[in-house]
N, C-alpha and C positions, 0 to 999 in steps of 0.2 A: 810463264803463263801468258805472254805477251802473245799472244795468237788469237783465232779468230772459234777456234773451237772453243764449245762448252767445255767449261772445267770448274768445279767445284774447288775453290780453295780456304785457307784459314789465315786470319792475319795474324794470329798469334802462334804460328805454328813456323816451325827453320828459321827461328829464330837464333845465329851464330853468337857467341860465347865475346865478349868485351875482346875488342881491338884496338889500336890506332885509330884506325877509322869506324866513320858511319857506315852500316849496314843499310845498301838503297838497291831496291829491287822493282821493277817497272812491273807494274800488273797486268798494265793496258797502256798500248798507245795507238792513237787514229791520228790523222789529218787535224792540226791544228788544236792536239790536247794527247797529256801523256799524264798516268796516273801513276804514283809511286806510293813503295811502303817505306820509310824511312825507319830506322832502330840506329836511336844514341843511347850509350852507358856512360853518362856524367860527361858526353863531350859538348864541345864548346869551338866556335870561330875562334880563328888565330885574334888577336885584340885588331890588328892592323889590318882585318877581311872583313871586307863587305860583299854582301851579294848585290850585284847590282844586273837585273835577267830581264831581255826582251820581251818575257811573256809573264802575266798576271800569274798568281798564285795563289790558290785557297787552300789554307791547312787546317786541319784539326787534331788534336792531340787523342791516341784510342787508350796507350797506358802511360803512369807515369806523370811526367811537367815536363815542360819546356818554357825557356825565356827569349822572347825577342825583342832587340833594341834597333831603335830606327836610328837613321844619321840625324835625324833632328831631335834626340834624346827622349824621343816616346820609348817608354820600357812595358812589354805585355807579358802576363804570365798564362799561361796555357795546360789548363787541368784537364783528364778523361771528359770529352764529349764538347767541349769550348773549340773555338774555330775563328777564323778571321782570315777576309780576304787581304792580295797586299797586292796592290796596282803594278805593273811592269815598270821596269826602273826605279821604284821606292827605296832607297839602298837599304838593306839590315842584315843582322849576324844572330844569328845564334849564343847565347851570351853564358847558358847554361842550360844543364838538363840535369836530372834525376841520374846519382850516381847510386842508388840504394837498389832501381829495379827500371829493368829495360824504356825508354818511352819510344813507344811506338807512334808514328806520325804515319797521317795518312795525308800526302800531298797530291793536287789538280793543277796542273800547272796547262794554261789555256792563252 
């Protein structure tokens, strides 16, 4: 759906069945911003991963929790409709998510 055509879509909808991995599908991307839908089932950063990205990030959680831990021990938890921006270069991981029912993230990464 990364195109420039109208397209009506659903974000709770192809939603793939619990894997190894996160489920991340690009919705949108322009010049200098790329929107994503993210789906974890109870996944989590390796303990020894950090994300550490050249470009700012706002996320908000649509189902489900997520937990983010900064490298300076700030710990956020993230319910349906909660968000928070994370400056470029802020190191953090993903530390936990809802293993009971999908959490859907909607990330802006700019």
């Amino acid at each position: 759906m990364a195109n420039d055509s109208a397209a009506i879509g659903n974000l709770f909808q192809a939603i793939a069945a619990k894997s190894n991995d996160e489920q991340v599908d690009i919705l949108l991307e322009k010049a200098g911003m790329r929107l994503e839908r993210i789906v974890s089932h109870g996944h989590a950063s390796a303990p020894d991963f950090w994300y550490d990205q050249s470009e700012h990030e706002w996320v908000t959680v649509l189902s489900g929790w997520g937990e983010l831990t900064f490298d300076d021990g700030e710990v956020v938890r993230l319910t349906p409709g909660e968000h928070i921006n994370i400056p470029a270069h802020k190191r953090h991981r993903v530390s936990a998510t809802s293993a009971t029912e999908a959490t859907v993230w909607l990330a802006l990464f700019y």
